[in-house]
N, C-alpha and C positions, 0 to 999 in steps of 0.2 A: 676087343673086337677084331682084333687081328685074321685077320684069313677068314673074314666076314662069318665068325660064328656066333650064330645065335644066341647060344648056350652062354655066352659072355655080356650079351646087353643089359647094359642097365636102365632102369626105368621109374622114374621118379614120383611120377603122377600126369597123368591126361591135364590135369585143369592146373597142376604146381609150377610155379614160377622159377624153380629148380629142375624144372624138366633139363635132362642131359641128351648128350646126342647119343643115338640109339639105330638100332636097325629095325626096319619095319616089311614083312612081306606084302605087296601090291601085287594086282592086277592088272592089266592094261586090253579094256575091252575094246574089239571094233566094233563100234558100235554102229557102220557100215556107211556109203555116201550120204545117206538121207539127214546127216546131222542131228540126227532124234537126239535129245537129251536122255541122259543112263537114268533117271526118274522114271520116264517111261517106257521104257527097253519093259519084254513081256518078264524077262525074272529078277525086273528090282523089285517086285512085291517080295518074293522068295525067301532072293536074298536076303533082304531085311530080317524075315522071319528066322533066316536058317543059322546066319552069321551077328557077332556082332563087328562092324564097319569102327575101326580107331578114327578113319575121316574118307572124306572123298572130293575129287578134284577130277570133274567132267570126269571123260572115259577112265578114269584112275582109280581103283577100289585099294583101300591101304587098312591091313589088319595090323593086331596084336599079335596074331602066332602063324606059325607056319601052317597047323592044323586047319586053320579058318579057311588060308587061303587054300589048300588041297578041297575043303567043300566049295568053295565059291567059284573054282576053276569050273570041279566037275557040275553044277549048278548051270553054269553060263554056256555051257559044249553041250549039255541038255537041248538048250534053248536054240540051239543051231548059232550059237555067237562063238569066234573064234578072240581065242585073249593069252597072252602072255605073258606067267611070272616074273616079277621081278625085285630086288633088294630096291629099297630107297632107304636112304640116310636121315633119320629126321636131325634137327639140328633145333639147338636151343633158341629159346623167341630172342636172346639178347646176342645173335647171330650178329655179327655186320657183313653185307654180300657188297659185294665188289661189281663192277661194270660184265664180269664175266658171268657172273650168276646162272642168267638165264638160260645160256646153253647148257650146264649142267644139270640145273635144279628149277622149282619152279615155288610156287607161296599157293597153299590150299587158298579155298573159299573160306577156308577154317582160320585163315591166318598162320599156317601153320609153314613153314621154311622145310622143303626136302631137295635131296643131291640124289640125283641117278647113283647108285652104289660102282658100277662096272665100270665105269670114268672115272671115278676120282681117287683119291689118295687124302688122309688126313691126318697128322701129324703133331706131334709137340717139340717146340724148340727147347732143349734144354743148353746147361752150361757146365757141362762135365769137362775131365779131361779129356783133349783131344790130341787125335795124333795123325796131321795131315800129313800126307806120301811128300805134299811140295814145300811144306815150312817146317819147324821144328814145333814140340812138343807145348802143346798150352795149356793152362790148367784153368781152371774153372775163373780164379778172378781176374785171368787176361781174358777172359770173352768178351765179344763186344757181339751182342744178342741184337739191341737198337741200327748197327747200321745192317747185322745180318736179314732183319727184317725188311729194310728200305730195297735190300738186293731182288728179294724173292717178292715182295709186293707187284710187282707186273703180272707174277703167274698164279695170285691169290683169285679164287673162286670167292672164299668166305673165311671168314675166324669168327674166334668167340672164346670166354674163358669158359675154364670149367675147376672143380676146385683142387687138379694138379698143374693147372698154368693155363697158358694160353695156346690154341690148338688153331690149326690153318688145315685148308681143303685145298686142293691144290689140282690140275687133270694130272692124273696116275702116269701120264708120260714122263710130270717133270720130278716123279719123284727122286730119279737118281742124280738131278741140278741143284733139289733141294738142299739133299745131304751134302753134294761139294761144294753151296755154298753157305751150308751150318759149322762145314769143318773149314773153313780157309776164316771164318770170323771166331774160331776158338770154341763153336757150340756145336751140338749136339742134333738128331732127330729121332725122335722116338717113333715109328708110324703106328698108326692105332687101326687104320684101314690101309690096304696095300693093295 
């Protein structure tokens, strides 16, 4: 998922318990001061009929493909509603969110765990060789992965495993903090979103 391309998501199943983190294109309608619910907005009939909706969260409309979201844009700009695409990050239900969560990301009506895409940054710690500028040379079984994680826990959004390790969401600002504090514990980061 690197450089947030679609073409790279994978996707496990809507209802599977192995759902992996993925990218999802959304919507985000104003749906104007009057707080009307998107149920009764005049083109959620429509839409229904035109799109099929992976889930929805108040003014948040969240597809499967990008295609969906190009009809459900033009659909809604019909309607005289003004709405803006966006990446959201869906994340696995066996997610755990941190106190920082909510500024990034929000939990569907569906239950469903997503991260604003253009915030964040998400990554895997590995424990390869490393070669930090300020110590010498360490190799995979001098890493110490456990206290690198206690370091970077202040600026964790969320983690969650997946089945190449354990992956962290982090805001996209601390990604260059992350990596010098994966290399001064001997490890690694792989980023999977940048």
């Amino acid at each position: 998922m690197k450089g947030s391309s679609w073409g790279e998501c994978k996707y496990a199943g809507y209802e599977s318990e192995e759902l992996i983190m993925q990218l999802k294109p959304a919507l985000i309608v104003d749906l104007g001061q009057d707080g009307s619910a998107a149920v009764s907005a005049p083109f959620y009939p429509e839409l229904k009929e035109t799109v099929e909706l992976f889930d929805q969260d108040k003014e948040i409309f969240i597809f499967n493909r990008e295609e969906e979201l190009k009809q459900a844009q033009e659909l809604v700009s019909r309607h005289g509603y003004e709405a803006e695409p966006m990446n959201l990050v869906l994340l696995p239900p066996h997610t755990e969110r941190t106190g920082h969560f909510s500024d990034y990301g929000f939990e569907s009506g569906a239950g469903h765990l997503y991260l604003y895409e253009p915030g964040i940054a998400v990554f895997r710690l590995g424990t390869g060789a490393v070669q930090d500028p300020d110590s010498p040379m360490k190799t995979a079984s001098e890493a110490e992965p456990e206290p690198a994680q206690r370091q970077m826990d202040e600026y964790v959004i969320a983690r969650f495993h997946e089945a190449d390790g354990l992956h962290f969401a982090v805001d996209r600002q601390h990604d260059e903090l992350m990596d010098r504090t994966a290399r001064a514990y001997g490890c690694t980061v792989d980023f999977i979103i940048s």
